[in-house]
C-alpha positions in Angstrom: 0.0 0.0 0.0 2.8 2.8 0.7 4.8 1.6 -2.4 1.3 2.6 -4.7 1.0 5.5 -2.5 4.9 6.5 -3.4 4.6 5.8 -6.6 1.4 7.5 -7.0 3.1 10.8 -5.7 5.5 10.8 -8.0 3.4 10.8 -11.2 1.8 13.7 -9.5 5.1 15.3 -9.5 6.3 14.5 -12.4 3.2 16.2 -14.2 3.4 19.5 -12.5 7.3 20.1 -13.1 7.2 18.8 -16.8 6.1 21.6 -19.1 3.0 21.4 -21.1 4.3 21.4 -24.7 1.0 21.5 -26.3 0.6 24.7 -24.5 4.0 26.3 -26.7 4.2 28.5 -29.8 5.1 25.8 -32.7 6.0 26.4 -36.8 7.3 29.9 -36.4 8.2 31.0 -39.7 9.6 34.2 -41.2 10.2 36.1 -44.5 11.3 39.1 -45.2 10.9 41.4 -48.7 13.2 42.9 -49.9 15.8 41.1 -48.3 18.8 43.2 -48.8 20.6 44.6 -46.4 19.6 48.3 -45.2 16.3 47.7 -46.6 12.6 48.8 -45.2 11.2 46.2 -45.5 8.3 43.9 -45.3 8.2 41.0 -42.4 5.7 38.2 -43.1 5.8 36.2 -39.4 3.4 32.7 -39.0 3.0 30.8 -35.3 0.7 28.3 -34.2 -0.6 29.2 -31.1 -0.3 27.0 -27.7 -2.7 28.9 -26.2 -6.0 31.3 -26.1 -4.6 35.0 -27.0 -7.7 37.4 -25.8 -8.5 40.6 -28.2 -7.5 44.1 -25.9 -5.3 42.1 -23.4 -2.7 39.6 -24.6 0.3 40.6 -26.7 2.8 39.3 -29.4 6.4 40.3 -28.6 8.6 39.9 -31.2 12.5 40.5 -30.9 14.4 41.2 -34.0 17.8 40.3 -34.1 20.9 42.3 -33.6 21.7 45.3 -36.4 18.0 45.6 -37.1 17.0 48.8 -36.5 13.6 49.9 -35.1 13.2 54.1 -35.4 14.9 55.2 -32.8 13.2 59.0 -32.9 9.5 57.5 -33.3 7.0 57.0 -30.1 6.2 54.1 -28.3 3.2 53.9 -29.6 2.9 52.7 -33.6 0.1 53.7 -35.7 -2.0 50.2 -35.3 -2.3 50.4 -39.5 1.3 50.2 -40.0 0.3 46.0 -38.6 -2.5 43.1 -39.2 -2.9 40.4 -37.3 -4.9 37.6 -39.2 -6.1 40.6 -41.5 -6.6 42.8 -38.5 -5.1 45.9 -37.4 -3.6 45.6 -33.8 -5.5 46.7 -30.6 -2.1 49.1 -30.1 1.9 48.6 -31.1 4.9 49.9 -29.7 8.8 49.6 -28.5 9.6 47.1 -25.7 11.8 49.6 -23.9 13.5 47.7 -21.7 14.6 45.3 -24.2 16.8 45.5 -27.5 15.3 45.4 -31.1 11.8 44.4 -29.4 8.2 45.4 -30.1 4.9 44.7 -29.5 1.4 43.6 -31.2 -1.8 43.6 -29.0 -4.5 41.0 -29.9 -7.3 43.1 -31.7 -10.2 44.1 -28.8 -13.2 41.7 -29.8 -11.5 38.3 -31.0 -10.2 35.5 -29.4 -7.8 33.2 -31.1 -8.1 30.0 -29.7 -5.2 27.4 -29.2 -3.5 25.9 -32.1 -4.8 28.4 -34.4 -2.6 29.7 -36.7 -1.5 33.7 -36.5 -0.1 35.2 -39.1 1.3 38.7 -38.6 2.3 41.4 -41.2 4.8 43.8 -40.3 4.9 46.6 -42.9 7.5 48.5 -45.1 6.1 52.4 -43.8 6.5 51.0 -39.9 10.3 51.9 -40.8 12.2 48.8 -39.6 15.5 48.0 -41.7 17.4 45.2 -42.3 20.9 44.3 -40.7 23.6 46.4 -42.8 25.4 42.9 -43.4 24.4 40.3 -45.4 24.4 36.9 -43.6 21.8 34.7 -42.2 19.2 35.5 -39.1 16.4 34.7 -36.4 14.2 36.5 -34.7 12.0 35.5 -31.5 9.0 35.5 -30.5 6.8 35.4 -27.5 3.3 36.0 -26.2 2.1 37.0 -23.0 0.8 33.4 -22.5 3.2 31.6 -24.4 7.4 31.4 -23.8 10.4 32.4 -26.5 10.9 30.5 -29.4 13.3 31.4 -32.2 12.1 31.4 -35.8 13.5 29.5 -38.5 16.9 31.5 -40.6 16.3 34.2 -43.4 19.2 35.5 -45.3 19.5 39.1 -45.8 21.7 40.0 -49.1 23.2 42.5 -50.7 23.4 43.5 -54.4 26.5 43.1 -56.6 28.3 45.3 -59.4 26.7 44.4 -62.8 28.2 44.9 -66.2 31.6 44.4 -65.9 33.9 44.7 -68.7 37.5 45.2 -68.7 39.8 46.1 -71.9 43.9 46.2 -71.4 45.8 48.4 -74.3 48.1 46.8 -75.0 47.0 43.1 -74.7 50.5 41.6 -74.9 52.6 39.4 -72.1 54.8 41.6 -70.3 54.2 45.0 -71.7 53.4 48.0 -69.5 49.6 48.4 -69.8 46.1 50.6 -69.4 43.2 49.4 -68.1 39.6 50.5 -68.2 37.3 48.7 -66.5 33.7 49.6 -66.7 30.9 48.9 -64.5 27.5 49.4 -63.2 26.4 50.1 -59.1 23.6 48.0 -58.0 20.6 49.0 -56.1 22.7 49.3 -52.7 25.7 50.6 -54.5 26.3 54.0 -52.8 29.6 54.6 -52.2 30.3 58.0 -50.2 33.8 59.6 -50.1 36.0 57.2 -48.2 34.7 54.2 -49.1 37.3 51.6 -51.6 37.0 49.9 -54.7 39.1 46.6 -55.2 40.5 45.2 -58.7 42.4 41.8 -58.2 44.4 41.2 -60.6 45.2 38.2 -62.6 49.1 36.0 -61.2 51.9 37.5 -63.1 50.6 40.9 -63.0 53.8 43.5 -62.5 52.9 46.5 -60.4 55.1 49.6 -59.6 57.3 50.7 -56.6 55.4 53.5 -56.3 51.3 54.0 -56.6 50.7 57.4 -58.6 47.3 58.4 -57.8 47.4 61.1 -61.0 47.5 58.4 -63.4 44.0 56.6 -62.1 40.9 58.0 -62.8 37.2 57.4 -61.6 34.6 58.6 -63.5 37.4 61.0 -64.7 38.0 62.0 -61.2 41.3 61.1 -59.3 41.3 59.0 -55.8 42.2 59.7 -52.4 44.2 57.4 -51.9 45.8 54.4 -53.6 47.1 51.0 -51.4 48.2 47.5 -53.2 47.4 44.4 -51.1 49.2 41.6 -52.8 47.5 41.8 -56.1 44.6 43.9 -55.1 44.7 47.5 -56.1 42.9 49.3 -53.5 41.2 52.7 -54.4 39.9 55.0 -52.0 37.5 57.6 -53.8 37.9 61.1 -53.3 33.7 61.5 -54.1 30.8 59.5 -54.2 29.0 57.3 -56.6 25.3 56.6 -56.5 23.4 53.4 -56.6 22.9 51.8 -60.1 25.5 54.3 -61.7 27.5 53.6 -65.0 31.3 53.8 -63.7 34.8 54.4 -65.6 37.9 53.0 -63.8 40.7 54.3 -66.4 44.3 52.9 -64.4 46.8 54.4 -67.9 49.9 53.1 -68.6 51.9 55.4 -67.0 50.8 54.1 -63.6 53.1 51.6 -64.8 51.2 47.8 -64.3 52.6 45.6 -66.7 50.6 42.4 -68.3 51.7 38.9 -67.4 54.3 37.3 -69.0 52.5 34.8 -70.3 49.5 34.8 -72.9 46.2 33.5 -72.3 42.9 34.0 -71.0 42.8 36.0 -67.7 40.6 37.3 -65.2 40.1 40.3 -63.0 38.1 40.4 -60.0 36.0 43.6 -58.8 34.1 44.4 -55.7 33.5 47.5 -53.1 32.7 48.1 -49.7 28.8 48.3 -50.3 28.7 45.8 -52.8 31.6 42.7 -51.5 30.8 39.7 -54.2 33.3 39.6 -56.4 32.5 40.1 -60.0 34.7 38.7 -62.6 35.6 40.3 -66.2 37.6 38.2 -69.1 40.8 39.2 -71.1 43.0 38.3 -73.0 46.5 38.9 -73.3 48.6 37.6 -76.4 51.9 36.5 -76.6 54.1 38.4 -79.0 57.0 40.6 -80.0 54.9 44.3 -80.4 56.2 47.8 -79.5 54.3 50.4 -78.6 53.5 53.8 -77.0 52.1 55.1 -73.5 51.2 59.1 -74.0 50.5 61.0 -71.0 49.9 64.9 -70.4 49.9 67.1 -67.5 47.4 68.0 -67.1 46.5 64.1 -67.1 42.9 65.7 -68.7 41.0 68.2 -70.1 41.0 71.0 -67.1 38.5 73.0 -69.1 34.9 72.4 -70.5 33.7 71.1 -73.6 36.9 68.9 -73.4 39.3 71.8 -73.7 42.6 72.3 -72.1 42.4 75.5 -70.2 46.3 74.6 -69.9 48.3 74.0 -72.8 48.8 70.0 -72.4 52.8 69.0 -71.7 52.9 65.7 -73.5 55.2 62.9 -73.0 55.7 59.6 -75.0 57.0 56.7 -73.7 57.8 53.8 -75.6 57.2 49.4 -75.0 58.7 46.5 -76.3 58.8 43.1 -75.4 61.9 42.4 -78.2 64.8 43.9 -75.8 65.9 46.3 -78.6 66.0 49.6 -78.5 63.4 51.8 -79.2 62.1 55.5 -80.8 59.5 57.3 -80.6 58.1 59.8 -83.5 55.5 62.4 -83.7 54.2 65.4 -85.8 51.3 67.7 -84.8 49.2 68.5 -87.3 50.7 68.6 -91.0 54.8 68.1 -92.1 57.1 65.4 -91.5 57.5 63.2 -88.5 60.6 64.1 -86.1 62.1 61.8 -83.4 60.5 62.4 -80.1 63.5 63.7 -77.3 61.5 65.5 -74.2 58.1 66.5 -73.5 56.0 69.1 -75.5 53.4 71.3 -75.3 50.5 71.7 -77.4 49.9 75.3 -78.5 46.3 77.4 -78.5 43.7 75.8 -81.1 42.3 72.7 -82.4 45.2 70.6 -83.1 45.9 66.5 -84.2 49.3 64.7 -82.7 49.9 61.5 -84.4 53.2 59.8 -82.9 54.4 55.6 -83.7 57.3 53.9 -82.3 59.5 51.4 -83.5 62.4 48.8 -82.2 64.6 47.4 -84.9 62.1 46.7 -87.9 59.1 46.2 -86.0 57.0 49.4 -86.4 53.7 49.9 -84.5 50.9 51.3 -86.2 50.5 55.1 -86.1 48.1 56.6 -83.1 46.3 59.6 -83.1 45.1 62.1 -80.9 42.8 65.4 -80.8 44.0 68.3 -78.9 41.0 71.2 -77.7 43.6 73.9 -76.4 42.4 77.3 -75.2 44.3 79.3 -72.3 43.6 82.8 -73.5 40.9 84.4 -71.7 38.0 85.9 -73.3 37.7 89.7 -74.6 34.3 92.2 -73.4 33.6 95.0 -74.7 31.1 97.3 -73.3 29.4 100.4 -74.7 28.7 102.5 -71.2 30.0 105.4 -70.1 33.6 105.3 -68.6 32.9 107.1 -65.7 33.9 105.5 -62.4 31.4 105.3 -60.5 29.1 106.1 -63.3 25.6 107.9 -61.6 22.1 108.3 -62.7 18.6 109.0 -61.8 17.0 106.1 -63.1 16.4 103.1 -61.7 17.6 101.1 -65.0 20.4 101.1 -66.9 21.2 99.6 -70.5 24.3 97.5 -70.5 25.4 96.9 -74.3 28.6 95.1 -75.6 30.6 92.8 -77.7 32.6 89.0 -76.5 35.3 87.7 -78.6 34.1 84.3 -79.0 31.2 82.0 -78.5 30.3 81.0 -74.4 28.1 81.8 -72.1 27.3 85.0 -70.6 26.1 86.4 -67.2 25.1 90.0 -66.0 24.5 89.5 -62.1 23.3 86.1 -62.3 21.2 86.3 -64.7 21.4 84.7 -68.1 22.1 86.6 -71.2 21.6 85.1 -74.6 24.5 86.3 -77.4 23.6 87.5 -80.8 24.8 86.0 -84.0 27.8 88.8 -84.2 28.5 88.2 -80.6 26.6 91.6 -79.2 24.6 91.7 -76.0 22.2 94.0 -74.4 20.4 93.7 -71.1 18.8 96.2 -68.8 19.9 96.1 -64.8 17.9 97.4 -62.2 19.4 99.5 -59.9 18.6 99.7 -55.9 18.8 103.3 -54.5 23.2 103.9 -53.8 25.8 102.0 -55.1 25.1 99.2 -57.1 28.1 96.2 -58.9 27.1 95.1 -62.2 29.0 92.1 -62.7 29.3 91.1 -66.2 30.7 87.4 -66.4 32.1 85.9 -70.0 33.0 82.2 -69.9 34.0 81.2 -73.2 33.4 77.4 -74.2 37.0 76.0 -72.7 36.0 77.7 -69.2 38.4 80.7 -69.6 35.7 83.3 -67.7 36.7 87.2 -67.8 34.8 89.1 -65.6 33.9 93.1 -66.1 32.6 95.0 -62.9 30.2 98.3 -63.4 29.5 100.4 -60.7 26.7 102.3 -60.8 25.3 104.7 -58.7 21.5 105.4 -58.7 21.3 109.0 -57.1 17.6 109.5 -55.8 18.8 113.2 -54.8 16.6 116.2 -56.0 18.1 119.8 -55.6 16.6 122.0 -53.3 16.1 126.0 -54.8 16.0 128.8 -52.6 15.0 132.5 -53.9 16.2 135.3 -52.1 15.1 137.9 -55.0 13.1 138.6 -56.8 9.8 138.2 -55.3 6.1 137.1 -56.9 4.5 140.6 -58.0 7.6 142.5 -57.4 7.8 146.0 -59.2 11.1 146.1 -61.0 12.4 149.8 -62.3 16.1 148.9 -63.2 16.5 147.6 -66.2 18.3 144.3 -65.2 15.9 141.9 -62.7 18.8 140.8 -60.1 18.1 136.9 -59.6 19.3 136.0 -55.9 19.4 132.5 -54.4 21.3 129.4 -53.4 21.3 125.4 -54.4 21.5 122.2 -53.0 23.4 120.4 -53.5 26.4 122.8 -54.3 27.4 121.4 -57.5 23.4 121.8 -59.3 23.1 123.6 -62.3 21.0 126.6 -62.4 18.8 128.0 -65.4 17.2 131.3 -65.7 14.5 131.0 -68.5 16.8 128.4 -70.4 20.3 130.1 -69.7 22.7 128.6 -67.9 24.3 131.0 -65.3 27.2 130.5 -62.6 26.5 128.6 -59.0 29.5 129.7 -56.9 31.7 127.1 -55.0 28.8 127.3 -51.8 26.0 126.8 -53.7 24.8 130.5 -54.0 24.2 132.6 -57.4 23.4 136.1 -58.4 22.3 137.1 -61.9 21.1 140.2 -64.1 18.7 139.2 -65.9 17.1 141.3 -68.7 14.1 140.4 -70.6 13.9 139.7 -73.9 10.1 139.7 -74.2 7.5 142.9 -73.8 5.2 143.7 -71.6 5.3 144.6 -68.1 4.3 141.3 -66.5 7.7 139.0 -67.0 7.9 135.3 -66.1 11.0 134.2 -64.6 11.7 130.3 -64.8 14.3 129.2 -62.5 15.3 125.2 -62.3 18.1 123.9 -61.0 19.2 120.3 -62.2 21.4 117.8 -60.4 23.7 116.4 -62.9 24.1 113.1 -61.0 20.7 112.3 -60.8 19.3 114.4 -63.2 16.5 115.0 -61.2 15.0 118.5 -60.9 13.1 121.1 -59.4 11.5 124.6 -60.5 10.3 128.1 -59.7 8.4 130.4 -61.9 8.7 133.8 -60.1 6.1 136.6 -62.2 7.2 140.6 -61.5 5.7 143.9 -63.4 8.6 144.9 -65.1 8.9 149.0 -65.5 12.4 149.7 -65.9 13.5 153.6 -65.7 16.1 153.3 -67.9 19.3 155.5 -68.4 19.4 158.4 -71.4 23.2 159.9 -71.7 24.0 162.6 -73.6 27.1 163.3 -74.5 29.1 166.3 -76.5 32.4 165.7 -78.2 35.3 167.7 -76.7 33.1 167.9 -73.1 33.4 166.8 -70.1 30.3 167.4 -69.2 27.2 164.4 -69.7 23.9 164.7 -68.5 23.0 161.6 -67.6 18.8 160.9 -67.2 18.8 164.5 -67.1 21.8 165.4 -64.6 25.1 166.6 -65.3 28.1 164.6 -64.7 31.6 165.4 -64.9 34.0 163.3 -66.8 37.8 163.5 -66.6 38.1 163.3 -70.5 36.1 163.9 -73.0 34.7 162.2 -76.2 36.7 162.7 -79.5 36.3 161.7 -83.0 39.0 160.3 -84.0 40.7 162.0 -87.4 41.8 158.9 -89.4 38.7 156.1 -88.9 36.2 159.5 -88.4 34.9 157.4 -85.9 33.7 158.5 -82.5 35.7 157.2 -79.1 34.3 157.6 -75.4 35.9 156.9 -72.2 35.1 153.2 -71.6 34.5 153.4 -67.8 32.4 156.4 -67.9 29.8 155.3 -70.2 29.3 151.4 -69.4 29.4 152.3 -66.0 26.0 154.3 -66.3 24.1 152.2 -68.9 24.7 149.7 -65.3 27.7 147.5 -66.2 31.4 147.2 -65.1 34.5 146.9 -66.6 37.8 144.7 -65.8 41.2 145.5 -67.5 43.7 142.7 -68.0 47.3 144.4 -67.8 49.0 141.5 -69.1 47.0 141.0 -72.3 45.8 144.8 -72.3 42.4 143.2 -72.9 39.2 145.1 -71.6 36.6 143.2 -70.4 32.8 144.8 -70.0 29.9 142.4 -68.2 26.7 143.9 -68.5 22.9 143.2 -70.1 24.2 139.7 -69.9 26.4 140.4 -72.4 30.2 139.8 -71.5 32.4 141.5 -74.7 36.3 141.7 -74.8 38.3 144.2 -76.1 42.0 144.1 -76.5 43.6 147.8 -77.0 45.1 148.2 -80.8 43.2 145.1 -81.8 40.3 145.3 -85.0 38.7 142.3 -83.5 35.7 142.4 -80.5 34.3 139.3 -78.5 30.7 139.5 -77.9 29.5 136.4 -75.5 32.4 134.6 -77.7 31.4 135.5 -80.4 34.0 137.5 -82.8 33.3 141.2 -84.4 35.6 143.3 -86.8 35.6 146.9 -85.5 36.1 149.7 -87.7 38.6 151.8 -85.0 40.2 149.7 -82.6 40.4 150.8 -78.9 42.6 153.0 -77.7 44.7 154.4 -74.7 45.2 158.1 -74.8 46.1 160.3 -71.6 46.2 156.7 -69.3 42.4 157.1 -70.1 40.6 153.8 -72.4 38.9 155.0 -75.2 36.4 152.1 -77.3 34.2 153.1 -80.4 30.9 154.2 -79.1 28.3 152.6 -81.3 30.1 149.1 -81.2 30.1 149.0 -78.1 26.5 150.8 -76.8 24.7 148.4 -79.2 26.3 145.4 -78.4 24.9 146.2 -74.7 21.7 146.6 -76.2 21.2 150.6 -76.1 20.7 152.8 -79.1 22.8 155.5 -80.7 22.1 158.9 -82.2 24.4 161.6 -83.8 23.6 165.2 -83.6 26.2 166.7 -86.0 24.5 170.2 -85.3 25.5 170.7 -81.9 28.2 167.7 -82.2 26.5 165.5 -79.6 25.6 162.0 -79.3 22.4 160.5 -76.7 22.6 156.8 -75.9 18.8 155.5 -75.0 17.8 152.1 -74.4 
């Protein structure tokens, strides 16, 4: 009886301490689209249940596995539409934050999935989880709140590969010094950033240099960083990047100095990068057989221009290859005329040139090679019609830019676009900002030679300011000259009176006699003053009653006594006619200093000078000639200086001050009236 009762307890034991497998999570499967590496991508996960999962309460937990990365910057909480479990968006979804690469899936409120019902859950691209950044094989796990880990069966993640690979080798014979271009193609996780390597393995027998000379290997015509050689792996460290599914050029030229194998035969190269590791191989051949040949190189190693010119004339070497062990030469001509044997670099001048070179050793000859040469290192030429002040200023708020370029290219006036005309002209209008504007006009002619003209331009906003001091509006004016008074702003406006341009004085002020040319006794006086830098203006249009008293002089010859309006005035000589021109002579100072003028003698010319009427006439003593406002006159009895006293011929000079003459040859005397 106690050995039943023993063995009874036992069983008991034994039940309760043995897990319950049909209560575990069985046939967890995974798969994952895209599968490459770095991807956001799609995760198809299916379970079998062990046990009742209640809608609003239980939860899925699934852990991804290491280099997975979950959004690091998101919420907790995922939008519930970013999952489905069985077809059915989540109850809730969010980060397990207590453990790595984990989330969560609630069991959608209203369901129950019963045990041993399969689940299938859909994890979707837009819930932004990413593949492992290295290709290799994984698991994930998965757990319930019911139910303990399990892991899931292996998916590979992968990585693309370098597609079109081609390589050609000039010259394909055993052991000659040789340039390789290898083409190929990025693949769809191909980015390579600055940094990152390409690798080229090359075939046994390959011959590398001493010394790895960066200038002579080229990516996508751009040179590396950085060159290493691992055994026969020729690493190159790019100096830029390279985008994902891009067409590549890997030019390694001769003069880098790798030389073929010895030995003829199908070979292979193997390429790969740091993005893209699976070696891709590309076929050549080399042959076996005597050949010369020739390696040209240039410094610059290419075109350093645009529209594959050389902005720097090209030095050119030749080298020459043979695989016979006799010596060589080397040959070229540019262009037209004879060949000549090759002895030290070259340069290729300015234009559009052809070198064509050959070398030989003993009596084998290769074939002849040529090459085009774009060469353009002069700068361009612009010519532009504008005014050659510097600064140049105007009042409006455009100006015209014209001009001329010396070639075809591209041209730009502050950014903007201008199109050339079939001679080569140009025109554009520039809008101006109030002050001091830079027009920069840029020329780049088709090698990239740019020449670059500055303007400066100022737009002046200013507009004088016109003060009147005299006369006034209405004024009654008796003299016969209308005395103009004022001052300008700034000092260096000009200043019209009714059209005529009269003096502003170094601080801004002016004074003119003005006489009118018009009758009547109301007068209009237009004053404007115009700044020259701005050309902006202002004017005043002043309106007096005009009723001059005018002088009368009446003079006697042989007396020095006038009457002047009427009153006698003494003189200190008197008016003569003069025997040999029978022409009548006054004292200068006398007479235009009552008709309201003045007079100013040069000494050192002996050149009288009377201002009056706005008239300004010049007079040089013994001279036949007279200057009126500039303007020349004969005179029919020069001036004269008798008794230190001036003497000019009356009538020329009372008319040309705008007063009349009349002879009295009864009583010998002569009145001046206006």
């Amino acid at each position: 009886m106690k050995k039943l009762l023993v063995l009874t307890l036992c069983l008991s034991l034994l039940i309760v301490l043995v897990p319950n497998r049909a209560n575990a999570i069985d046939n967890l499967t995974v798969s994952v689209k895209p599968s490459f590496r770095e991807s956001n991508a799609e995760y198809d996960i299916s379970f079998v249940t062990g046990a009742d999962l209640l809608g609003g309460k239980d939860d899925i937990i699934i852990q991804f596995p290491a280099g997975t990365k979950l959004p690091c910057s998101c919420p907790h909480n995922w939008h519930p539409n970013y999952f489905t479990i069985n077809g059915r968006y989540p109850a809730c979804a969010g980060k397990v934050t207590d453990i790595p690469n984990t989330m969560y899936l609630r069991i959608p409120g209203g369901i129950t999935i019963k045990k041993g019902e399969t689940v299938n859950v859909v994890i979707k691209p837009y819930s932004n989880i990413w593949n492992p950044s290295k290709p290799g094989k994984y698991q994930l796990t998965l757990w319930t709140t019911r139910e303990g880990k399990v892991k899931s069966n292996f998916y590979e993640i992968t990585s693309t590969h370098l597609k079109n690979v081609s390589v050609s080798v000039s010259p394909n014979t055993a052991g000659l010094a040789a340039s390789y271009t290898i083409r190929f193609t990025t693949g769809e996780k191909g980015n390579l950033f600055n940094g990152q390597n390409i690798y080229v393995e090359f075939p046994s027998g390959t011959d590398f240099p001493k010394s790895l000379n960066k200038d002579a290997v080229l990516v996508n015509g751009k040179k590396p960083e950085k060159l290493e050689l691992s055994g026969n792996t020729l690493i190159i460290t790019l100096s830029h990047s390279i985008n994902k599914n891009r067409d590549c050029i890997l030019e390694i030229k001769g003069e880098f100095g790798i030389s073929n194998p010895k030995s003829g035969g199908k070979k292979e190269i193997f390429i790969w990068t740091d993005n893209e590791p699976e070696k891709i191989e590309a076929d050549f051949t080399i042959k076996a057989q005597y050949t010369v040949s020739t390696f040209i190189s240039t410094k610059p190693a290419s075109p350093d221009g645009t529209n594959g010119f050389f902005k720097t004339p090209p030095l050119v070497t030749l080298k020459a290859e043979t695989n016979t062990g006799k010596q060589t030469e080397t040959f070229y001509k540019i262009d037209k005329g004879d060949f000549k044997k090759y002895s030290a670099p070259f340069t290729v001048p300015n234009g559009l040139h052809t070198l064509y070179y050959y070398s030989s050793a003993g009596d084998l000859k290769e074939k002849v090679h040529e090459v085009s040469f774009k060469v353009d290192s002069v700068p361009p030429v612009i010519t532009v019609d504008f005014p050659s002040e510097d600064p140049f200023y105007t009042g409006e708020q455009a100006v015209h830019i014209a001009g001329k370029v010396s070639e075809k290219g591209e041209l730009i006036i502050n950014k903007k676009l201008v199109l050339l005309k079939k001679d080569l002209s140009f025109s554009d209008t520039v809008r101006l900002s109030a002050g001091k504007n830079i027009v920069a006009i840029t020329f780049t002619d088709l090698a990239g030679n740019t020449t670059v003209k500055t303007l400066t331009v100022i737009f002046d906003t200013t507009v004088p300011a016109l003060n009147l001091s005299s006369p006034t509006d209405w004024e009654q004016i008796t003299t016969k000259t209308i005395d103009v008074k004022g001052s300008v702003s700034p000092k260096n406006s000009d200043v019209f009176v009714n059209g005529t341009k009269i003096n502003v004085s170094s601080d801004g002020s002016f004074e003119y006699a003005f006489i009118p040319q018009t009758k009547g006794n109301l007068i209009a006086i237009r004053i404007k003053a115009i700044y020259p830098l701005s050309q902006k203006s202002v004017s005043k249009v002043i309106t007096v009653i005009y009723k001059p008293n005018l002088p009368t002089v009446l003079l006697k010859i042989n007396s020095k006594s006038a009457l002047v309006n009427g009153k006698k005035k003494n003189m200190d000589v008197a008016p003569f006619i003069d025997a040999r021109s029978n022409r009548t002579l006054v004292p200068l100072r006398f007479v235009v200093e009552f008709l309201g003028g003045t007079v100013q003698w040069d000494a050192a010319t002996r050149t009288v000078t009377i201002i009056a009427n706005s008239k300004t006439i010049k007079i040089t003593i013994g001279k036949d000639v007279a200057y009126v406002n500039g303007k020349a006159f004969k005179l029919d009895q020069p001036a004269i200086i008798k008794g230190n006293r001036t003497f000019v011929p009356l009538r020329f000079v009372v008319e040309a001050l705008g007063f009349k003459v009349k002879w009295n040859g009864k009583n010998r005397t002569v009145s001046i009236t206006p």
